[in-house]
C-alpha positions in Angstrom: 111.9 89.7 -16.7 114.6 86.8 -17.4 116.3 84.7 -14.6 119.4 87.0 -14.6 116.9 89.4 -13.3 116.2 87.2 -10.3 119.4 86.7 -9.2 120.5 90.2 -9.2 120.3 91.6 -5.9 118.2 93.9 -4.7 118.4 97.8 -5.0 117.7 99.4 -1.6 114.5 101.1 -1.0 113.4 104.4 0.5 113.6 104.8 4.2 115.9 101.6 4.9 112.3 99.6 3.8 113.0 96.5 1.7 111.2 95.0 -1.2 109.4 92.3 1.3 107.5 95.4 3.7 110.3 94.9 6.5 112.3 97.5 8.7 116.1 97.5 8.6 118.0 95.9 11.2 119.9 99.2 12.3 116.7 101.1 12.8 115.5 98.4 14.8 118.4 98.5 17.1 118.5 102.2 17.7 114.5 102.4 18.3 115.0 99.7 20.8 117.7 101.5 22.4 116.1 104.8 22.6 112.8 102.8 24.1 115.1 101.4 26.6 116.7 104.6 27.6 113.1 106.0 27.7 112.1 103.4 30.1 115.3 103.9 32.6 114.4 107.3 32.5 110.7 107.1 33.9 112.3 104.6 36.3 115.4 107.0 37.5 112.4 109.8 38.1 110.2 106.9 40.0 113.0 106.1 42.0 114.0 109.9 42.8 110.2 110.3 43.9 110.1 107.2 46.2 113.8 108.5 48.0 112.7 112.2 48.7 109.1 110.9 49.9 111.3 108.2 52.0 113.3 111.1 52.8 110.8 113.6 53.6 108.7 110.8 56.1 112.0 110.7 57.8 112.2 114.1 59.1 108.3 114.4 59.3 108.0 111.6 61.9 110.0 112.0 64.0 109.2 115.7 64.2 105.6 114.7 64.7 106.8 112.4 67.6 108.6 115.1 69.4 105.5 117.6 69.3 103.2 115.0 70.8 106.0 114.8 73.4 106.5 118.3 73.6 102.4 118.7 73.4 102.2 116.0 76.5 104.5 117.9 78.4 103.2 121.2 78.3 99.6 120.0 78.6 101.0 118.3 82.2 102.6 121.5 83.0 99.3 123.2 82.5 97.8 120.7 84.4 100.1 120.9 87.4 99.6 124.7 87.6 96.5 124.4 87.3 96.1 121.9 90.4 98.8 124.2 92.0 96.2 126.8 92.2 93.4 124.6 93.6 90.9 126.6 92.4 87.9 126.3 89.6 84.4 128.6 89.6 81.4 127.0 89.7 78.6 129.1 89.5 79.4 133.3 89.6 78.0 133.3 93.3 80.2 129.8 94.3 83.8 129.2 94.7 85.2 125.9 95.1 88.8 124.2 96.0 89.9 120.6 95.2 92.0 119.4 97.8 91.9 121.9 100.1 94.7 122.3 102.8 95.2 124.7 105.7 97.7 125.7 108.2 97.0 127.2 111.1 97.7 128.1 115.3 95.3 128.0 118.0 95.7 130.5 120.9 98.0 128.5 122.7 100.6 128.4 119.8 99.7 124.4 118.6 99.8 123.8 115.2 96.6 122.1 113.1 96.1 121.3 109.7 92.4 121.3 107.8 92.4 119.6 104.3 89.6 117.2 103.0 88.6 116.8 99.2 87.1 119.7 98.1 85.5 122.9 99.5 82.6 125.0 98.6 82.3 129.2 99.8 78.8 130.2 98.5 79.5 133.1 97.4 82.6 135.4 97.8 81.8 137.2 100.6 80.1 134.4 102.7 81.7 133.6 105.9 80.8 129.8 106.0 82.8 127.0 104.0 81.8 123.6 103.2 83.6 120.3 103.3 83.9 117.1 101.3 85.3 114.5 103.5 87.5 116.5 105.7 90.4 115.9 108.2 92.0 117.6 111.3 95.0 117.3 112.7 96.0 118.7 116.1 100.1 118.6 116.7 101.0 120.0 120.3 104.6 120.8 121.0 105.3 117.6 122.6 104.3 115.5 119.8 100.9 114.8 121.3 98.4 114.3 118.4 94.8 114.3 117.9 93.1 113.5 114.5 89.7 113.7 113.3 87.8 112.9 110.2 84.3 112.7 109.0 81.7 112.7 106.3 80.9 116.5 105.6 82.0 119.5 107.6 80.8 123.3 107.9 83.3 126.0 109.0 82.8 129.3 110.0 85.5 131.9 109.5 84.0 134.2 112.6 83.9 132.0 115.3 87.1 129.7 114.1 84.6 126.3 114.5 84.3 123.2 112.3 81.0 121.5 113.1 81.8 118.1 111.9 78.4 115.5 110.5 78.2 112.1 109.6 80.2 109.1 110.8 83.0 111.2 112.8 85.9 109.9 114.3 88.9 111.0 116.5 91.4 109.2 117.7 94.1 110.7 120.3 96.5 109.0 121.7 95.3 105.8 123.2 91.8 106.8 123.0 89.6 105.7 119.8 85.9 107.2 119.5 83.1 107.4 116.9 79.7 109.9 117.0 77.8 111.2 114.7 78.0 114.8 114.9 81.1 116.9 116.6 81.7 120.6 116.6 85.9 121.5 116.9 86.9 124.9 118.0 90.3 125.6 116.5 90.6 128.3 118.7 91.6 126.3 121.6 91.5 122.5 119.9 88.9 121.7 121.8 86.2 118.9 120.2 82.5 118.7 121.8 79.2 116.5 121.1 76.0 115.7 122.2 75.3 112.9 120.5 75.7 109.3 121.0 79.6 108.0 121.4 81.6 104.3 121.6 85.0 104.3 122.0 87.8 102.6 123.5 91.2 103.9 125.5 93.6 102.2 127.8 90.6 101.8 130.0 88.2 99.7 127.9 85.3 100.5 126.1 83.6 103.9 126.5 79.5 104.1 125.7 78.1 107.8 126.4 75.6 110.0 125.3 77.9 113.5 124.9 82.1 114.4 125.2 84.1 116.9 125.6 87.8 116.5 124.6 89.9 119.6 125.4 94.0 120.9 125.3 94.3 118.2 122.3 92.5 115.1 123.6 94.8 115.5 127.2 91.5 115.7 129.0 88.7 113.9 127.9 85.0 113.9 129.7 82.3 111.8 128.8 78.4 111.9 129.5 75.4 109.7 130.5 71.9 110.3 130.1 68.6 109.1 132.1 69.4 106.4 133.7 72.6 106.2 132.9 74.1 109.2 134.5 77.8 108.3 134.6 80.6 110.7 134.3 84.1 109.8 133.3 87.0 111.6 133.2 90.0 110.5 131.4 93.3 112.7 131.8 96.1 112.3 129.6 99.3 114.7 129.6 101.7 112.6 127.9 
């Protein structure tokens, strides 16, 4: 080889390689470009994924809002039915009634209302039902009222009376009075003890040792014992 030799320029080689080991320029630029294309590709598909998940979490929350809702609401509906009815089974051979409220008339035609927190039958065909805390009002026709609440009660569907234990009250008009036990017969509203009373009315203050309130507390009749044998008699027809 002479220096004309060197000079020449150089033949191309197979596959655009040169003499030095090198690529050619123009297949560097098109593999660049076809490993960019690649690349926007991968990152068009990433960005498709991402919107329809965005998408999809868009209808699926707020549809998973609304059946909680809707869920809420139809578990208070049950709810309120359910309370509507009052009623659960305890044992087979108990029935029992939260809240319990009843309407009824005596023999003269005056309304009175039972209700107290929950009641107990034992067993369907007893006559005798038990009350939680329970309440009675007695309404006359001219507005006269009489109410009476105590501890625990026992009523008896034959004979129409509510025997009434453990820190009972009644107050009627202006008459306010506190035993321990009182037995009510709803058939004529008429409330009876025999055990210790206090009260007050218009009068002053009332100690005896049995009552007898009848014609919803218009007349009311109070008892001593032993030495104490005094009788009052307190009428009220207003």
């Amino acid at each position: 080889m002479n220096l004309s030799d060197l000079a020449a320029p150089e033949a191309p080689r197979p596959n655009g390689l040169l003499s030095g080991g090198g690529f050619a320029h123009g297949l560097d630029a098109q593999t660049d470009i076809a490993e960019r294309h690649a690349r926007l590709a991968k990152q068009a598909i990433m960005v498709r994924r991402r919107s329809r998940r965005v998408k999809l979490m868009r209808l699926v929350f707020p549809g998973a809002i609304a059946a909680l809702l809707l869920l809420n609401v139809g578990w208070i509906a049950v709810q309120t039915v359910i309370n509507s009815m009052n009623v659960y089974g305890g044992a087979d051979a108990e029935i029992r009634m939260t809240n319990p409220r009843y309407f009824g008339r005596n023999d003269q035609g005056e309304h009175y209302t039972i209700s107290g927190l929950e009641a107990v039958r034992k067993g369907r065909d007893s006559t005798t039902i038990t009350l939680k805390a329970p309440m009675i009002d007695f309404r006359s026709d001219s507005g006269r009222l009489t109410h009476v609440t105590s501890a625990n009660g026992v009523y008896d569907q034959n004979t129409r009376k509510l025997t009434l234990m453990g820190n009972v009250r009644l107050t009627s008009n202006d008459l306010d009075m506190k035993t321990d036990e009182a037995v009510v017969d709803m058939i004529n509203s008429n409330i009876s003890g025999d055990k210790h009373v206090e009260g007050t009315n218009a009068s002053g203050h009332i100690v005896a040792e049995s009552f007898v309130i009848t014609d919803n507390g218009a007349h009311s009749l109070f008892r001593g014992r032993g030495d104490t044998k005094v009788w009052i008699t307190i009428n009220n027809t207003k």
